[in-house]
Every structure is written in C-alpha cells, then in structure tokens.
PyMOL Python script that loads the backbone (N, CA, C, O; Angstrom):
from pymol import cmd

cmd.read_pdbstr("""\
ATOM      1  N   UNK A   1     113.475  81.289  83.745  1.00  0.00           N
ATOM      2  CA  UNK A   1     113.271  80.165  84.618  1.00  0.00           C
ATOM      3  C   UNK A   1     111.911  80.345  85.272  1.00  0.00           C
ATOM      4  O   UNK A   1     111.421  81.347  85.793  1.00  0.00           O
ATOM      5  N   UNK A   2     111.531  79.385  85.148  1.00  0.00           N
ATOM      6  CA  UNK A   2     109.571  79.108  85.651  1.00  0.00           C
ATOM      7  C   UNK A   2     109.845  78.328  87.324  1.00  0.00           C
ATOM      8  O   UNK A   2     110.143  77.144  87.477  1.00  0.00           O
ATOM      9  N   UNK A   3     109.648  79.353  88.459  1.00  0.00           N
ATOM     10  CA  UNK A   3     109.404  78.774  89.735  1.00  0.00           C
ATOM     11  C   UNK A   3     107.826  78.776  90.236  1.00  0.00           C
ATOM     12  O   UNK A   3     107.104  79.773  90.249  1.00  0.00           O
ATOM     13  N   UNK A   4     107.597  77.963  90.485  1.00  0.00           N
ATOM     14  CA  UNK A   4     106.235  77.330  91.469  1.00  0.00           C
ATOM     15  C   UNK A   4     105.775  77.432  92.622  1.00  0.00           C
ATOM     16  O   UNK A   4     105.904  76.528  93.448  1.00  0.00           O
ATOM     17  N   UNK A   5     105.195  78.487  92.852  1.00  0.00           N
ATOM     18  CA  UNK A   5     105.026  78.130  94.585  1.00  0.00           C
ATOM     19  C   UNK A   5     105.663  79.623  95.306  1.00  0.00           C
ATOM     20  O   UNK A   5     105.969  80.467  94.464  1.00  0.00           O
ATOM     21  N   UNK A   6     105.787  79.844  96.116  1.00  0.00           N
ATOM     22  CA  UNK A   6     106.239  81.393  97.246  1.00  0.00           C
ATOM     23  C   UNK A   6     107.432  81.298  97.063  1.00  0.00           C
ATOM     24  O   UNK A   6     108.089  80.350  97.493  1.00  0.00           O
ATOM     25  N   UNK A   7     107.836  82.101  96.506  1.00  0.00           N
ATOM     26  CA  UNK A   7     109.829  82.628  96.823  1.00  0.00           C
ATOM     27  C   UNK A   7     110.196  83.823  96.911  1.00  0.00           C
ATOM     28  O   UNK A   7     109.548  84.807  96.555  1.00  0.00           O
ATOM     29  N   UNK A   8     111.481  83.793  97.493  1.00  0.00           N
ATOM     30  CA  UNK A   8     111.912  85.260  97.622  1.00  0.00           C
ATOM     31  C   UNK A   8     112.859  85.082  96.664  1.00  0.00           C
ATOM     32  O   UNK A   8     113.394  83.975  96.591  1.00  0.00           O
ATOM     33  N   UNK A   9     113.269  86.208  95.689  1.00  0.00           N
ATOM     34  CA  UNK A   9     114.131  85.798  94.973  1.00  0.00           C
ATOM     35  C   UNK A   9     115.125  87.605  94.969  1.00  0.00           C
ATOM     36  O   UNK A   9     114.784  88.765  94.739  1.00  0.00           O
ATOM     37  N   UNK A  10     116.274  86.995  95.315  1.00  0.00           N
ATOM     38  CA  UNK A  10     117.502  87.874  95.494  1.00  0.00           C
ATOM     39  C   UNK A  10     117.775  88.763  94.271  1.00  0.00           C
ATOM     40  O   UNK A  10     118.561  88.175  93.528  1.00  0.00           O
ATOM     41  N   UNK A  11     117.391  90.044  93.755  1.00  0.00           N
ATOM     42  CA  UNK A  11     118.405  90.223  92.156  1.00  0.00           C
ATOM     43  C   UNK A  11     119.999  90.634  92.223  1.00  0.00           C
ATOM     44  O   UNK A  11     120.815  90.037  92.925  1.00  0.00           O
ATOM     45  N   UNK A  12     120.223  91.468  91.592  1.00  0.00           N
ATOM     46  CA  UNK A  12     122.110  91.671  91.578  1.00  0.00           C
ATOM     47  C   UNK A  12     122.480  93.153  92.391  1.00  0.00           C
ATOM     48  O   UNK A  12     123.616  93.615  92.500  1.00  0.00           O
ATOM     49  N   UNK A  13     121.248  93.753  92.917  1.00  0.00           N
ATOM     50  CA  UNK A  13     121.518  94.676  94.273  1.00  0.00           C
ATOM     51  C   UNK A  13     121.275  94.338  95.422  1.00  0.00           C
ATOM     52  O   UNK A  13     121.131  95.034  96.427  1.00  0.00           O
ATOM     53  N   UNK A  14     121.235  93.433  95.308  1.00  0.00           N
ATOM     54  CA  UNK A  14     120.706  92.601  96.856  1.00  0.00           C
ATOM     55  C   UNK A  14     119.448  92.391  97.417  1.00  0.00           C
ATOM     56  O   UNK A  14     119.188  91.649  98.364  1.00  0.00           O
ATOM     57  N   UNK A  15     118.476  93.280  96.603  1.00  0.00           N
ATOM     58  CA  UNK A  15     117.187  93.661  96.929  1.00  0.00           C
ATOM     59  C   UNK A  15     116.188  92.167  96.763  1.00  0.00           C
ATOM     60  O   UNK A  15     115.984  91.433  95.795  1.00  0.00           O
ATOM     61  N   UNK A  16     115.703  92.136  98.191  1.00  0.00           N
ATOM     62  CA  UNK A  16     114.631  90.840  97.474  1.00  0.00           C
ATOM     63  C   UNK A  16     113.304  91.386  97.451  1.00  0.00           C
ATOM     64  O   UNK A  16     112.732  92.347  97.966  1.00  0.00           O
ATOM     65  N   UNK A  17     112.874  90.007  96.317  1.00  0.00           N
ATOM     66  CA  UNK A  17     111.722  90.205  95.837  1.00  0.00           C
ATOM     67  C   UNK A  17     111.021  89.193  96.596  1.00  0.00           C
ATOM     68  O   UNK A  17     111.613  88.167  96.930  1.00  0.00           O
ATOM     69  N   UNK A  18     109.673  89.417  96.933  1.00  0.00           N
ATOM     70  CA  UNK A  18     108.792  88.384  97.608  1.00  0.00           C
ATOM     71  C   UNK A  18     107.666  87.790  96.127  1.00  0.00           C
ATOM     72  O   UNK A  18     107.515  88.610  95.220  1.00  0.00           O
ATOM     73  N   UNK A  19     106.994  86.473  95.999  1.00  0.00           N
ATOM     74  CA  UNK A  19     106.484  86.031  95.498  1.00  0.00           C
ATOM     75  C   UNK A  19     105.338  85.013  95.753  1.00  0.00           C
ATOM     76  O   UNK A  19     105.446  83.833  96.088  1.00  0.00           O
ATOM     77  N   UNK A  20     104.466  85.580  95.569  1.00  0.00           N
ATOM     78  CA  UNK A  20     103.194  84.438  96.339  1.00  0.00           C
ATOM     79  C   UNK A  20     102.425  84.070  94.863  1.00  0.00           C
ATOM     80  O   UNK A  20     101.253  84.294  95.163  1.00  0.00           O
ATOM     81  N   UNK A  21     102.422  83.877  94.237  1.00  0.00           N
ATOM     82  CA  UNK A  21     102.282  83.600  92.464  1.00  0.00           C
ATOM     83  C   UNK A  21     102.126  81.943  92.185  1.00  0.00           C
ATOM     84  O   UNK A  21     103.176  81.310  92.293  1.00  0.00           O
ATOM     85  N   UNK A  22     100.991  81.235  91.860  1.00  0.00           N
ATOM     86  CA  UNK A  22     101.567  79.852  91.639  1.00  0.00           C
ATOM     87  C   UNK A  22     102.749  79.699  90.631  1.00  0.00           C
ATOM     88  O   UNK A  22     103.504  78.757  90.868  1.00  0.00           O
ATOM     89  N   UNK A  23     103.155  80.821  89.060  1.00  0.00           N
ATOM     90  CA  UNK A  23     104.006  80.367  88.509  1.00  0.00           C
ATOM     91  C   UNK A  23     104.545  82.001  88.259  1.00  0.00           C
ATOM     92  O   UNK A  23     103.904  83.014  87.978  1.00  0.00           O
ATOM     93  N   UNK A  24     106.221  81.745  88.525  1.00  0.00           N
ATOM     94  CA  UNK A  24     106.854  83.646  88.269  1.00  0.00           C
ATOM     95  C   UNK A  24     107.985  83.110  87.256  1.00  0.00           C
ATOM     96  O   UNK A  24     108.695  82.109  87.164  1.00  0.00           O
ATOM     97  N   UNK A  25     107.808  84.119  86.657  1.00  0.00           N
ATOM     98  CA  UNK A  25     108.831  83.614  85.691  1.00  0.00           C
ATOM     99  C   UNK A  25     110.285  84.485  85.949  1.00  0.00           C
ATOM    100  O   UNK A  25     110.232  85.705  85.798  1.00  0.00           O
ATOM    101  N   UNK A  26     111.295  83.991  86.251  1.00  0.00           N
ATOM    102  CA  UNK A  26     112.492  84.657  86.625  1.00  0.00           C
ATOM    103  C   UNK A  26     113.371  85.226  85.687  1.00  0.00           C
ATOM    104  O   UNK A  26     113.708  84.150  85.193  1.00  0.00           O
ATOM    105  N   UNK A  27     114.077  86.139  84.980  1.00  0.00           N
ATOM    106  CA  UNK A  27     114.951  86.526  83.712  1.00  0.00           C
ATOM    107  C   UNK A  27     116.559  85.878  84.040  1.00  0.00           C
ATOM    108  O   UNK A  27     117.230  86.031  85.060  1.00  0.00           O
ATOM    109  N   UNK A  28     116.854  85.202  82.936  1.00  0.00           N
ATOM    110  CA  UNK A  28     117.987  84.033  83.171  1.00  0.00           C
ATOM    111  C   UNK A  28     119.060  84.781  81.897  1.00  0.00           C
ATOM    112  O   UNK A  28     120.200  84.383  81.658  1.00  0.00           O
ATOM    113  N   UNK A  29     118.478  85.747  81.306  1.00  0.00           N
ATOM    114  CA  UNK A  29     119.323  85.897  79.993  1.00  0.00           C
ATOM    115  C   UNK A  29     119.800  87.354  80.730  1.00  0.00           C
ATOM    116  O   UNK A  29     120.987  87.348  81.054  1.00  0.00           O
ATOM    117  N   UNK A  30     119.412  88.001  80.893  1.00  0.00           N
ATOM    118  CA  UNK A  30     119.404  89.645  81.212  1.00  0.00           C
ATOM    119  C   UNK A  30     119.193  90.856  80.857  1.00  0.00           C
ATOM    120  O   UNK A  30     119.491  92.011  81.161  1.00  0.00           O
ATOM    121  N   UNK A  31     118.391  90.059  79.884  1.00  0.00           N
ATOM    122  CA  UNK A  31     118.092  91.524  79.324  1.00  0.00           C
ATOM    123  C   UNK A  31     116.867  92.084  79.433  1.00  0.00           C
ATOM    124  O   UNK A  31     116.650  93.143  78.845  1.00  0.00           O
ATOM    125  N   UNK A  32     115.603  91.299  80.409  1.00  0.00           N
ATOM    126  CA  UNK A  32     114.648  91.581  81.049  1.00  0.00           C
ATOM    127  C   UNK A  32     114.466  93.377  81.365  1.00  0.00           C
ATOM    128  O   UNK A  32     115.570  93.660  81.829  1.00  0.00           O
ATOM    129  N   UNK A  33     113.769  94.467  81.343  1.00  0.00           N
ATOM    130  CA  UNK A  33     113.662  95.544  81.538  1.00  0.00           C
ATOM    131  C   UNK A  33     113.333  95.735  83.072  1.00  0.00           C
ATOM    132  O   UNK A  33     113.701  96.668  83.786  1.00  0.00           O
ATOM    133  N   UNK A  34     112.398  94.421  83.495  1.00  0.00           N
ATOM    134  CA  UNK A  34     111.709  93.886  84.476  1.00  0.00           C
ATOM    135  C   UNK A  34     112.414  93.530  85.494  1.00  0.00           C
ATOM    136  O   UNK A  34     111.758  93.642  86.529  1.00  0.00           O
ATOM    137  N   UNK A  35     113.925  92.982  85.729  1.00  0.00           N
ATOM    138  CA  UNK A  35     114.435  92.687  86.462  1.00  0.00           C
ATOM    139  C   UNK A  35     114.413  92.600  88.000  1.00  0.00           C
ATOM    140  O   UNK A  35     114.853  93.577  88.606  1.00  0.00           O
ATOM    141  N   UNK A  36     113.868  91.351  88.837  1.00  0.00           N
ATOM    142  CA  UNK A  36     114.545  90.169  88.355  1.00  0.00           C
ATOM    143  C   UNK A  36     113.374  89.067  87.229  1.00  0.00           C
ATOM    144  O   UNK A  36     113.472  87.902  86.844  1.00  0.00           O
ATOM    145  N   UNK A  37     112.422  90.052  87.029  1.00  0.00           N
ATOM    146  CA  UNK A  37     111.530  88.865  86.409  1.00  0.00           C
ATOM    147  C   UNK A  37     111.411  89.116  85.068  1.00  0.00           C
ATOM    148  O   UNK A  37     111.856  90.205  84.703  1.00  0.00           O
ATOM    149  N   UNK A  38     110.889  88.340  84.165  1.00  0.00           N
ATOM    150  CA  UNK A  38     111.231  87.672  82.526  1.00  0.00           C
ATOM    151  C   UNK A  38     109.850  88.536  82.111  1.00  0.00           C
ATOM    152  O   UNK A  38     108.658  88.366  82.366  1.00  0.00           O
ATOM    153  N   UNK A  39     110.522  89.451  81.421  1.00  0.00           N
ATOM    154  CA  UNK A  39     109.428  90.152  80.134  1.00  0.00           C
ATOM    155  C   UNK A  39     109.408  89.725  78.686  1.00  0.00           C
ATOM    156  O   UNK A  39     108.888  90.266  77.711  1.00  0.00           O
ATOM    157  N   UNK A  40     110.120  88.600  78.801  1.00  0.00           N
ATOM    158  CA  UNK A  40     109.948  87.731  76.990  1.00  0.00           C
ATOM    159  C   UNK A  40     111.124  88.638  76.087  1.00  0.00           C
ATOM    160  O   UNK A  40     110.820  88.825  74.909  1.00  0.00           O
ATOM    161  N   UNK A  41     112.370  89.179  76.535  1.00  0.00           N
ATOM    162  CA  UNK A  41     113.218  89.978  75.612  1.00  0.00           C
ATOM    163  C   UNK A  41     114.223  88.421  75.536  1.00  0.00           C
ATOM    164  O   UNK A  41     115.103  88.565  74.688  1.00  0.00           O
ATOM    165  N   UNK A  42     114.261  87.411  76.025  1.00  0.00           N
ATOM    166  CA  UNK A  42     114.906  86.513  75.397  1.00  0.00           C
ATOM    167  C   UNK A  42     114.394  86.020  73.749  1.00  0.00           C
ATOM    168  O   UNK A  42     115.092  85.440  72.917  1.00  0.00           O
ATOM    169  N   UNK A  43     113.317  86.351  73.644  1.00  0.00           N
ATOM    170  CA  UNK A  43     112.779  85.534  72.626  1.00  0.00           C
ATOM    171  C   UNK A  43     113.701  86.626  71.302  1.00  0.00           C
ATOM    172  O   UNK A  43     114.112  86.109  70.263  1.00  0.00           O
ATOM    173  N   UNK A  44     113.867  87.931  71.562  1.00  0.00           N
ATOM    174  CA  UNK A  44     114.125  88.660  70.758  1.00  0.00           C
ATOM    175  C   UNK A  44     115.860  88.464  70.149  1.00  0.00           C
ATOM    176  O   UNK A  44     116.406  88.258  69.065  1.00  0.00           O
ATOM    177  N   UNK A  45     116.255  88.665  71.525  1.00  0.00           N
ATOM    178  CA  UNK A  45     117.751  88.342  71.794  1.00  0.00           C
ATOM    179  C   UNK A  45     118.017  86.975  70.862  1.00  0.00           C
ATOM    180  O   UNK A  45     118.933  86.990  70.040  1.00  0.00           O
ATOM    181  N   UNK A  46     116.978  85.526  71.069  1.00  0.00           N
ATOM    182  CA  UNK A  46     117.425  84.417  70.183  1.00  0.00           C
ATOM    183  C   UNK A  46     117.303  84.361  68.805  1.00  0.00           C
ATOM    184  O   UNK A  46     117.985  83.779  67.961  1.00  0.00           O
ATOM    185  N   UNK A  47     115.939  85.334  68.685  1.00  0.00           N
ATOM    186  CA  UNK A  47     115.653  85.467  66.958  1.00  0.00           C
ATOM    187  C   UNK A  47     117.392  86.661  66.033  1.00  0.00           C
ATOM    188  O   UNK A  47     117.987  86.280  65.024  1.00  0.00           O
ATOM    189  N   UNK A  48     117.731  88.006  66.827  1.00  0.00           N
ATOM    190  CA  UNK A  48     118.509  88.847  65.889  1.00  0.00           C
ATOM    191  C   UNK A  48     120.650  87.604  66.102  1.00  0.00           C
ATOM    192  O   UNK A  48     121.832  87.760  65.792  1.00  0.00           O
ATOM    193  N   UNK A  49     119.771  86.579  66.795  1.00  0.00           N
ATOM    194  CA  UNK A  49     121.719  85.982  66.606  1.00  0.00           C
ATOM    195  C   UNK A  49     121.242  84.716  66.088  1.00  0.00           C
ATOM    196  O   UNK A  49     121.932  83.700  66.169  1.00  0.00           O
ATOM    197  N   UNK A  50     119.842  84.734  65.446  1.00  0.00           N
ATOM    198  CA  UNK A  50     119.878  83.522  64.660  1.00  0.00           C
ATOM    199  C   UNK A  50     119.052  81.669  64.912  1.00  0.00           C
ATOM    200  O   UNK A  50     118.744  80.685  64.239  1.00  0.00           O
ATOM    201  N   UNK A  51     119.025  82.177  66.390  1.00  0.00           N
ATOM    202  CA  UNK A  51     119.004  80.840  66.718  1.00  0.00           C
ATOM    203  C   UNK A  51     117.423  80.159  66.794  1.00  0.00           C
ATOM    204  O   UNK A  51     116.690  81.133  66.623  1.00  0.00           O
ATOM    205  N   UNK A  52     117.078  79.673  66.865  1.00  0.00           N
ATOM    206  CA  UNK A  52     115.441  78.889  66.781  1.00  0.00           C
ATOM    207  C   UNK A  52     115.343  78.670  68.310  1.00  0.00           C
ATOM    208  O   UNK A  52     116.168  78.144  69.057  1.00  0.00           O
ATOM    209  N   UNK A  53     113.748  79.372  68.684  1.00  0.00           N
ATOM    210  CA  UNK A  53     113.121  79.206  70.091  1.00  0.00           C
ATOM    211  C   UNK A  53     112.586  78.289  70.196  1.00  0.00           C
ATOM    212  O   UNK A  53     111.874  78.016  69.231  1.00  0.00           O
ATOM    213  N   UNK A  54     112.588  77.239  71.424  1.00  0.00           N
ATOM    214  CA  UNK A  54     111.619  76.245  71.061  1.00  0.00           C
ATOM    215  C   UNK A  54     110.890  76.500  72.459  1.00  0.00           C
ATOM    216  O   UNK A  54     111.036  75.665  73.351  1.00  0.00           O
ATOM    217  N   UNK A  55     110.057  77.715  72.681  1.00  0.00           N
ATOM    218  CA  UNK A  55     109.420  78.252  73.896  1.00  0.00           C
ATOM    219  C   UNK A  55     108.307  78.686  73.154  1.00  0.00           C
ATOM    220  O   UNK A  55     107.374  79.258  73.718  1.00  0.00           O
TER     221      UNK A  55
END
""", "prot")
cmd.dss("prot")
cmd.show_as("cartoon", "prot")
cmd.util.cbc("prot")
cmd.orient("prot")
C-alpha cells in the first residue's frame, strides 16, 4: 500500500513508525523482511503461486 504525505504507521508489536516521505510504501502481504514497509517480496510470492503482477 502506497501512502502520501507524514504518517505514523503502527506494525504488529505495537511499535510506531514515523514517516515524513512524500510516498512510503507499506507491506500488505507479509512477507516484507522490512516490516512494516514493502521490500517488493510480493512480487515474488505472486510469480512461485502462479499468478500475473500487474505492478
């Protein structure tokens, strides 16, 4: 997920993240290494189950 603009964004220990970035890209699948933010392991995850990226 692509947010715009300053956020704090919560991950799954409670820990927030601050963001002053015009664009952060957030990890929506989970398998990010990066967590909470998107290192492109979705793209991998969609190619070995088959499916076509349209990113």
């Amino acid at each position: 997920m692509l947010l715009r603009g300053d956020h704090v964004i919560r991950d799954a220990e409670g820990n927030e993240h601050e963001t002053r970035r015009p664009v952060s890209a957030v990890c929506m699948c989970g398998g990010s290494a990066i967590k909470p933010w998107c290192d492109g392991t979705h793209k991998a995850i969609e190619k070995r189950r088959g499916q076509r990226t349209s990113r």
